[in-house]
N, C-alpha and C positions, 0 to 999 in steps of 0.2 A: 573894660573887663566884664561888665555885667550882659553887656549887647552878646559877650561870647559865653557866659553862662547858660542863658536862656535859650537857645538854639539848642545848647547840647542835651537840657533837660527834655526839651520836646521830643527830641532821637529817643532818650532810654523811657518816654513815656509809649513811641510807637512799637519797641520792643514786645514780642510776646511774655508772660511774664513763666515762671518758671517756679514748682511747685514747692520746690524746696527738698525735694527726696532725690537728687540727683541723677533726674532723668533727662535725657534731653530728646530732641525732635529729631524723627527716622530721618535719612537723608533721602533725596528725590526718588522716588522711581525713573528711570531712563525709560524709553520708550522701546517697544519692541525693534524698531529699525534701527536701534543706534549699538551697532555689536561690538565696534571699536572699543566703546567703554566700560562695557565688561568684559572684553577678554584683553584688553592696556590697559593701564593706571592714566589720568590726564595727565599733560603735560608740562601743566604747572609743579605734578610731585616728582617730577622726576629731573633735578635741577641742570643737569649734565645733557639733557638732551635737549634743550632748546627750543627752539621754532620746529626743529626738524622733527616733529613728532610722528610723522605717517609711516606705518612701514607694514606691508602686505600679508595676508592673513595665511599659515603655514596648511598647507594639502594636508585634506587626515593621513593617517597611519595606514600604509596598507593593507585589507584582511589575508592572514597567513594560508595558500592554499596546502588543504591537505591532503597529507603524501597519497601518491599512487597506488592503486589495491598490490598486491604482488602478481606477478603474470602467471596468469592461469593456464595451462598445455591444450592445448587444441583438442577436440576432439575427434576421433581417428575419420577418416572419412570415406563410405567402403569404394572399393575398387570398382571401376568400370564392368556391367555384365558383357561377356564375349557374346558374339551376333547370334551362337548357336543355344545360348540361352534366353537369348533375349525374346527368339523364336520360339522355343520351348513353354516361354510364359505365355505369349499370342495363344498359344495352341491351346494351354489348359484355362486361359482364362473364358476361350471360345469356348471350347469342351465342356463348360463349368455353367455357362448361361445356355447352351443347348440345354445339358440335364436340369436346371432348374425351369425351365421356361415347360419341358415335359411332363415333369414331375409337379409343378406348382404352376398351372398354366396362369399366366395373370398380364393385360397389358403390359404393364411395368416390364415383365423377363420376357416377353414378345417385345417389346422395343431394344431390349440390352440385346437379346443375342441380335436383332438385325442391324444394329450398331457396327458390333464387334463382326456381323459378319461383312458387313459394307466394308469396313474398313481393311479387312485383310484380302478380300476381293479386288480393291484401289490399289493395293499395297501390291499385289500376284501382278495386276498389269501396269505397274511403271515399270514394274523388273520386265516381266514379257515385252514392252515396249522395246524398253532400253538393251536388252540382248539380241532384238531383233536385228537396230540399226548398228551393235559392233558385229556381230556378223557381217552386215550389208558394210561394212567398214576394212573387216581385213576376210578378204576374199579365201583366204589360204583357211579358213575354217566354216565356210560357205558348200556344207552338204549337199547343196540342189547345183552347183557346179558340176558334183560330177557324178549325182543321183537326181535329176533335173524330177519335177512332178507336173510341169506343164507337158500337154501331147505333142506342142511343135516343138520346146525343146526334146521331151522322150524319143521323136523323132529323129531330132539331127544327132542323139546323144547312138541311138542305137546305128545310125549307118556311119558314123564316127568307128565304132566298135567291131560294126562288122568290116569295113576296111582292113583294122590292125589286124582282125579275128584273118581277114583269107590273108595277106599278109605275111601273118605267122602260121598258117598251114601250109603255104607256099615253101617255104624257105623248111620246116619240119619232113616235108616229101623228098626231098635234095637227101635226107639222111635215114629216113625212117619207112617202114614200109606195113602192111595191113595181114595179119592174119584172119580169114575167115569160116568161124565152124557153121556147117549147115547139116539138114537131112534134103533128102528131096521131099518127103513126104509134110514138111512142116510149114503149116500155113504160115505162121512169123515169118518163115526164113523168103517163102518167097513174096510176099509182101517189103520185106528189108530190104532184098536182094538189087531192083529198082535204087532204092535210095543210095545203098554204098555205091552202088555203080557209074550213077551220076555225081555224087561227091567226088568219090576218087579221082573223077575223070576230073570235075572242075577243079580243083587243088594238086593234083599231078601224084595222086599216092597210088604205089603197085599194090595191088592186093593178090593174097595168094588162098585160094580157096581150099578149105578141106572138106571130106565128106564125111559122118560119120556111115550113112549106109551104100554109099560108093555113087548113085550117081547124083549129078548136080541139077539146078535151077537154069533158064533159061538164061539169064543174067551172068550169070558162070557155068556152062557146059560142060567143063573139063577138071573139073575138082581134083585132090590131090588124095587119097584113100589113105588116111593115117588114125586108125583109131588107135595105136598104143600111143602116138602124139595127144589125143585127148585125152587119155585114160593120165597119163603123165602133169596133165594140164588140171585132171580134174575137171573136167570140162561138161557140167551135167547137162548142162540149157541150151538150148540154141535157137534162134542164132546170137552166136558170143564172136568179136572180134578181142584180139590183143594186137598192141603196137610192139613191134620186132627192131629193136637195133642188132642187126648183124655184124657192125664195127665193136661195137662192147659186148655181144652175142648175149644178148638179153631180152624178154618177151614180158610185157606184160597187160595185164586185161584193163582194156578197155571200156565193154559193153557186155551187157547181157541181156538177152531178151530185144524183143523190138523198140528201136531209138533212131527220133526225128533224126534230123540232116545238122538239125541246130544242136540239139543234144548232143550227137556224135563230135561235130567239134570243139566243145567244150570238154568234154572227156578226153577227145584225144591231146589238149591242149595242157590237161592236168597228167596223165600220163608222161606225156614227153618229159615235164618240168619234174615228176619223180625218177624218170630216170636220167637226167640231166645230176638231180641231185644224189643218186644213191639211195632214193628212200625205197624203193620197191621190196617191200617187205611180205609180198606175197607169190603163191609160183612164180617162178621163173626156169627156164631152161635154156643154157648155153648153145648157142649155136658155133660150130668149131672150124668152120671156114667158109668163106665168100665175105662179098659187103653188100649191102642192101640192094643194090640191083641185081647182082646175079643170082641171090639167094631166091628172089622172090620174080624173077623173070627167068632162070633157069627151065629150059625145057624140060629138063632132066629133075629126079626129083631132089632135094636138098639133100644134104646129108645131116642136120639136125633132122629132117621131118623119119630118118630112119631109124632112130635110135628107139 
Protein backbone atom coordinates (compact mmCIF):
# COMPACT_ATOMS: atom_id res chain seq x y z
CA UNK A 1 0.00 0.00 0.00
CA UNK A 2 2.65 2.50 0.75
CA UNK A 3 4.84 1.41 -2.60
CA UNK A 4 1.30 2.74 -4.18
CA UNK A 5 1.18 5.85 -2.14
CA UNK A 6 4.40 7.19 -3.03
CA UNK A 7 4.33 7.05 -6.86
CA UNK A 8 1.00 8.96 -6.77
CA UNK A 9 2.43 11.82 -4.55
CA UNK A 10 5.33 12.24 -6.94
CA UNK A 11 2.59 12.72 -9.93
CA UNK A 12 0.69 15.59 -7.98
CA UNK A 13 4.09 17.04 -6.92
CA UNK A 14 5.12 17.18 -11.12
CA UNK A 15 1.63 18.87 -11.53
CA UNK A 16 1.66 22.64 -12.31
CA UNK A 17 0.35 24.15 -9.18
CA UNK A 18 -2.67 26.38 -9.43
CA UNK A 19 -3.24 29.88 -7.85
CA UNK A 20 -6.19 29.35 -6.25
CA UNK A 21 -8.35 32.21 -7.95
CA UNK A 22 -9.81 29.72 -10.45
CA UNK A 23 -7.85 30.17 -13.25
CA UNK A 24 -6.76 27.59 -15.28
CA UNK A 25 -4.22 27.16 -18.28
CA UNK A 26 -5.16 28.54 -22.05
CA UNK A 27 -5.42 25.30 -24.13
CA UNK A 28 -2.63 24.72 -27.00
CA UNK A 29 -2.45 26.88 -29.78
CA UNK A 30 -2.72 24.48 -33.01
CA UNK A 31 -0.58 25.28 -35.60
CA UNK A 32 -1.37 27.37 -38.59
CA UNK A 33 -1.52 24.09 -40.99
CA UNK A 34 -3.83 22.11 -38.93
CA UNK A 35 -7.52 23.73 -40.18
CA UNK A 36 -9.33 20.50 -39.54
CA UNK A 37 -9.18 21.50 -35.89
CA UNK A 38 -10.57 24.53 -35.99
CA UNK A 39 -13.16 24.30 -38.26
CA UNK A 40 -14.19 20.15 -36.48
CA UNK A 41 -14.40 19.46 -32.90
CA UNK A 42 -11.69 16.29 -32.32
CA UNK A 43 -12.84 13.20 -32.30
CA UNK A 44 -12.69 12.02 -29.08
CA UNK A 45 -15.80 14.90 -28.35
CA UNK A 46 -17.86 13.71 -30.62
CA UNK A 47 -18.75 10.00 -29.19
CA UNK A 48 -21.14 8.87 -32.03
CA UNK A 49 -18.70 9.36 -34.67
CA UNK A 50 -15.99 7.16 -34.03
CA UNK A 51 -12.66 6.32 -35.93
CA UNK A 52 -14.58 7.87 -38.72
CA UNK A 53 -13.73 11.22 -38.03
CA UNK A 54 -12.50 12.71 -41.65
CA UNK A 55 -15.00 14.36 -43.67
CA UNK A 56 -14.09 17.01 -46.60
CA UNK A 57 -13.86 20.76 -46.21
CA UNK A 58 -17.48 22.35 -47.70
CA UNK A 59 -16.58 24.92 -51.10
CA UNK A 60 -17.36 28.58 -49.93
CA UNK A 61 -20.58 30.16 -50.60
CA UNK A 62 -20.90 31.40 -54.04
CA UNK A 63 -20.59 35.52 -54.57
CA UNK A 64 -24.14 36.71 -55.70
CA UNK A 65 -23.68 38.19 -59.28
CA UNK A 66 -25.32 41.39 -59.72
CA UNK A 67 -28.33 41.91 -61.70
CA UNK A 68 -27.88 43.08 -65.31
CA UNK A 69 -27.99 47.01 -65.84
CA UNK A 70 -31.44 47.28 -67.83
CA UNK A 71 -31.15 47.38 -71.73
CA UNK A 72 -30.24 50.35 -72.98
CA UNK A 73 -31.88 51.38 -76.87
CA UNK A 74 -29.32 51.63 -79.30
CA UNK A 75 -28.46 54.51 -80.82
CA UNK A 76 -29.94 55.52 -84.00
CA UNK A 77 -27.37 54.96 -86.70
CA UNK A 78 -27.56 57.64 -89.67
CA UNK A 79 -28.40 56.31 -93.05
CA UNK A 80 -26.04 55.40 -95.73
CA UNK A 81 -24.96 58.92 -97.91
CA UNK A 82 -26.53 58.24 -101.75
CA UNK A 83 -23.29 58.23 -104.23
CA UNK A 84 -24.60 61.78 -105.41
CA UNK A 85 -23.82 63.18 -102.09
CA UNK A 86 -21.25 61.49 -101.45
CA UNK A 87 -19.60 63.23 -104.57
CA UNK A 88 -21.07 66.45 -103.62
CA UNK A 89 -18.86 66.23 -100.22
CA UNK A 90 -15.45 65.34 -102.61
CA UNK A 91 -16.35 68.40 -104.33
CA UNK A 92 -16.70 70.94 -101.39
CA UNK A 93 -14.10 69.39 -99.38
CA UNK A 94 -11.68 69.95 -102.70
CA UNK A 95 -13.25 73.37 -103.17
CA UNK A 96 -12.65 74.20 -99.37
CA UNK A 97 -8.65 73.30 -99.40
CA UNK A 98 -8.33 75.21 -102.94
CA UNK A 99 -9.71 78.39 -101.14
CA UNK A 100 -7.89 78.03 -98.11
CA UNK A 101 -4.41 77.01 -99.53
CA UNK A 102 -5.32 80.70 -101.78
CA UNK A 103 -6.20 82.61 -99.25
CA UNK A 104 -3.79 81.23 -96.27
CA UNK A 105 -1.15 80.04 -98.52
CA UNK A 106 1.07 77.66 -96.20
CA UNK A 107 2.65 74.07 -96.78
CA UNK A 108 0.40 72.42 -94.73
CA UNK A 109 -3.08 73.72 -97.32
CA UNK A 110 -0.40 73.17 -100.36
CA UNK A 111 -0.23 69.56 -99.26
CA UNK A 112 -4.18 69.01 -98.29
CA UNK A 113 -5.41 70.36 -101.54
CA UNK A 114 -2.89 68.14 -103.65
CA UNK A 115 -3.94 65.31 -101.61
CA UNK A 116 -7.45 65.73 -102.07
CA UNK A 117 -6.66 66.61 -105.65
CA UNK A 118 -4.46 63.24 -106.26
CA UNK A 119 -7.14 61.42 -104.92
CA UNK A 120 -10.09 62.44 -106.94
CA UNK A 121 -7.78 62.44 -110.12
CA UNK A 122 -7.10 58.29 -109.09
CA UNK A 123 -10.70 58.29 -108.38
CA UNK A 124 -11.78 60.17 -112.42
CA UNK A 125 -9.51 57.34 -114.05
CA UNK A 126 -10.57 53.98 -112.46
CA UNK A 127 -14.10 55.08 -113.63
CA UNK A 128 -12.46 56.38 -117.16
CA UNK A 129 -10.67 52.98 -117.10
CA UNK A 130 -13.42 50.86 -116.27
CA UNK A 131 -16.16 52.51 -118.82
CA UNK A 132 -13.70 52.23 -121.37
CA UNK A 133 -13.35 48.34 -121.18
CA UNK A 134 -17.58 47.86 -120.78
CA UNK A 135 -17.74 49.66 -123.94
CA UNK A 136 -14.91 47.58 -125.47
CA UNK A 137 -17.41 44.69 -123.72
CA UNK A 138 -20.82 45.35 -125.34
CA UNK A 139 -20.20 46.59 -128.73
CA UNK A 140 -23.94 47.77 -129.26
CA UNK A 141 -22.78 51.04 -127.28
CA UNK A 142 -19.37 51.22 -129.06
CA UNK A 143 -19.51 54.88 -130.78
CA UNK A 144 -16.28 54.52 -133.00
CA UNK A 145 -18.29 51.36 -134.56
CA UNK A 146 -20.09 53.56 -136.34
CA UNK A 147 -18.40 57.07 -135.89
CA UNK A 148 -14.89 55.33 -136.30
CA UNK A 149 -11.79 58.17 -135.44
CA UNK A 150 -9.17 56.21 -136.94
CA UNK A 151 -8.43 57.37 -140.93
CA UNK A 152 -8.29 53.60 -142.06
CA UNK A 153 -11.22 52.97 -140.26
CA UNK A 154 -12.89 56.67 -141.47
CA UNK A 155 -11.93 55.29 -144.62
CA UNK A 156 -13.69 52.06 -144.98
CA UNK A 157 -16.49 53.60 -142.80
CA UNK A 158 -17.11 56.34 -145.64
CA UNK A 159 -17.03 53.90 -148.86
CA UNK A 160 -19.19 51.69 -146.67
CA UNK A 161 -21.75 54.82 -146.84
CA UNK A 162 -21.18 55.97 -149.99
CA UNK A 163 -22.16 52.46 -151.45
CA UNK A 164 -25.72 52.64 -149.47
CA UNK A 165 -25.65 56.60 -150.31
CA UNK A 166 -25.57 55.48 -154.66
CA UNK A 167 -27.69 52.70 -153.61
CA UNK A 168 -30.31 54.70 -152.31
CA UNK A 169 -30.09 57.26 -155.12
CA UNK A 170 -30.35 54.52 -157.41
CA UNK A 171 -33.42 53.06 -156.44
CA UNK A 172 -34.96 57.16 -155.56
CA UNK A 173 -34.31 57.91 -159.75
CA UNK A 174 -36.81 54.80 -160.55
CA UNK A 175 -39.51 57.43 -158.78
CA UNK A 176 -38.30 60.76 -158.54
CA UNK A 177 -37.17 63.20 -160.81
CA UNK A 178 -34.86 66.94 -160.75
CA UNK A 179 -36.12 70.24 -161.04
CA UNK A 180 -33.63 72.87 -162.33
CA UNK A 181 -33.87 76.75 -161.75
CA UNK A 182 -31.01 78.57 -163.70
CA UNK A 183 -30.37 82.22 -165.53
CA UNK A 184 -27.79 82.00 -168.27
CA UNK A 185 -26.22 84.93 -167.17
CA UNK A 186 -25.30 83.22 -163.56
CA UNK A 187 -21.94 82.27 -162.75
CA UNK A 188 -23.15 79.66 -159.93
CA UNK A 189 -25.61 78.34 -162.24
CA UNK A 190 -23.00 77.61 -164.71
CA UNK A 191 -20.40 76.34 -162.64
CA UNK A 192 -23.43 73.78 -161.03
CA UNK A 193 -24.59 73.08 -164.10
CA UNK A 194 -21.34 70.48 -164.78
CA UNK A 195 -22.02 68.88 -161.51
CA UNK A 196 -25.84 68.04 -161.65
CA UNK A 197 -25.14 66.79 -164.94
CA UNK A 198 -22.73 64.35 -164.06
CA UNK A 199 -24.60 63.37 -161.07
CA UNK A 200 -27.83 62.83 -162.61
CA UNK A 201 -26.14 60.96 -165.13
CA UNK A 202 -24.25 58.64 -162.55
CA UNK A 203 -27.50 57.83 -160.32
CA UNK A 204 -30.11 57.84 -163.36
CA UNK A 205 -32.15 61.11 -162.16
CA UNK A 206 -34.13 63.07 -165.18
CA UNK A 207 -33.67 66.59 -164.58
CA UNK A 208 -35.96 69.12 -166.07
CA UNK A 209 -34.41 72.52 -166.59
CA UNK A 210 -36.02 75.95 -166.10
CA UNK A 211 -35.11 79.33 -167.16
CA UNK A 212 -35.78 82.14 -165.46
CA UNK A 213 -34.43 84.55 -168.46
CA UNK A 214 -35.06 81.93 -171.27
CA UNK A 215 -31.90 80.76 -172.46
CA UNK A 216 -29.94 77.92 -170.87
CA UNK A 217 -26.21 76.75 -169.90
CA UNK A 218 -24.19 74.60 -172.07
CA UNK A 219 -24.93 71.69 -169.90
CA UNK A 220 -28.69 72.19 -170.59
CA UNK A 221 -29.28 73.94 -173.92
CA UNK A 222 -32.88 73.75 -174.06
CA UNK A 223 -34.41 74.95 -170.72
CA UNK A 224 -38.17 75.12 -170.03
CA UNK A 225 -39.14 79.09 -169.88
CA UNK A 226 -41.53 79.01 -166.75
CA UNK A 227 -41.04 82.12 -164.54
CA UNK A 228 -44.81 82.09 -163.22
CA UNK A 229 -43.61 78.42 -162.09
CA UNK A 230 -40.88 80.28 -160.14
CA UNK A 231 -42.65 83.09 -158.99
CA UNK A 232 -45.09 80.21 -157.61
CA UNK A 233 -42.18 78.48 -156.13
CA UNK A 234 -40.72 81.56 -154.65
CA UNK A 235 -38.00 80.85 -156.23
CA UNK A 236 -35.37 83.95 -155.52
CA UNK A 237 -31.74 82.25 -155.86
CA UNK A 238 -30.34 80.26 -158.33
CA UNK A 239 -29.36 77.87 -159.14
CA UNK A 240 -32.07 76.15 -156.85
CA UNK A 241 -33.10 72.43 -157.54
CA UNK A 242 -36.47 70.70 -155.93
CA UNK A 243 -37.13 67.01 -156.09
CA UNK A 244 -40.56 66.41 -157.93
CA UNK A 245 -42.74 63.33 -157.16
CA UNK A 246 -45.19 63.43 -160.11
CA UNK A 247 -47.02 60.10 -158.75
CA UNK A 248 -48.00 62.05 -155.35
CA UNK A 249 -47.72 65.44 -157.57
CA UNK A 250 -45.39 67.02 -155.10
CA UNK A 251 -42.10 69.37 -155.34
CA UNK A 252 -39.98 70.10 -152.96
CA UNK A 253 -36.57 72.09 -152.51
CA UNK A 254 -33.78 70.61 -152.38
CA UNK A 255 -30.88 73.07 -152.85
CA UNK A 256 -29.97 76.52 -153.13
CA UNK A 257 -27.25 78.21 -154.36
CA UNK A 258 -24.09 76.31 -155.38
CA UNK A 259 -23.82 72.60 -153.84
CA UNK A 260 -20.98 69.82 -154.11
CA UNK A 261 -22.00 66.45 -155.82
CA UNK A 262 -21.78 65.13 -152.03
CA UNK A 263 -23.99 67.78 -150.74
CA UNK A 264 -26.44 67.37 -153.41
CA UNK A 265 -26.96 63.74 -152.34
CA UNK A 266 -27.57 64.17 -148.97
CA UNK A 267 -30.13 66.73 -149.58
CA UNK A 268 -31.70 64.98 -152.02
CA UNK A 269 -31.71 61.94 -149.73
CA UNK A 270 -33.56 64.10 -146.77
CA UNK A 271 -35.90 65.44 -149.24
CA UNK A 272 -37.07 62.12 -150.56
CA UNK A 273 -37.61 60.78 -146.79
CA UNK A 274 -39.74 64.09 -146.13
CA UNK A 275 -41.92 63.39 -148.67
CA UNK A 276 -42.04 59.74 -148.19
CA UNK A 277 -43.27 60.94 -144.74
CA UNK A 278 -45.65 63.85 -145.45
CA UNK A 279 -43.48 66.21 -143.64
CA UNK A 280 -42.96 68.78 -146.49
CA UNK A 281 -44.16 71.74 -144.90
CA UNK A 282 -42.81 74.16 -147.28
CA UNK A 283 -43.89 75.24 -151.24
CA UNK A 284 -45.18 72.61 -152.76
CA UNK A 285 -47.19 72.49 -155.93
CA UNK A 286 -49.36 69.64 -157.37
CA UNK A 287 -48.50 68.49 -160.53
CA UNK A 288 -52.00 67.11 -162.09
CA UNK A 289 -50.96 64.48 -164.61
CA UNK A 290 -48.18 62.19 -165.88
CA UNK A 291 -45.55 60.23 -163.58
CA UNK A 292 -42.12 60.81 -163.34
CA UNK A 293 -40.82 60.09 -166.64
CA UNK A 294 -43.18 61.63 -168.87
CA UNK A 295 -43.51 64.64 -166.75
CA UNK A 296 -39.88 65.45 -166.85
CA UNK A 297 -38.91 63.72 -170.24
CA UNK A 298 -41.95 65.08 -172.13
CA UNK A 299 -40.84 66.95 -175.20
CA UNK A 300 -43.81 68.84 -174.79
CA UNK A 301 -43.92 71.14 -171.93
CA UNK A 302 -45.68 69.75 -168.54
CA UNK A 303 -48.81 70.73 -167.76
CA UNK A 304 -47.93 71.59 -164.07
CA UNK A 305 -44.84 73.88 -165.37
CA UNK A 306 -48.15 75.96 -167.19
CA UNK A 307 -50.09 76.85 -164.40
Amino acid sequence: MIFMVVPLLALLLLLPASDGRGQHQDPPVSSPGDRSSLQFPPYYEEAGRGRHWYQPIPPPPEEETPDAPPDVPPLPVPAPLMPREILKRQGEAWQDALARAVLHPSPEHYLEYLRLTSAIQEQAQRFALGFKHMIWQTPEFDYTLTAPVRAEAIAANNQRALVQETEDLAALADRYGLVFFLRSDCPSCQRFAPILKTFAGTHGFSVLPVSLDGPGVPEFPNPKPNALLAQKLEVDVVPTVFLVDPVRNRLLPVSYGFTDASTLAKKILWAAQNLQNDKNDVAVVAAREGNARTILEEPTKPAFLNR
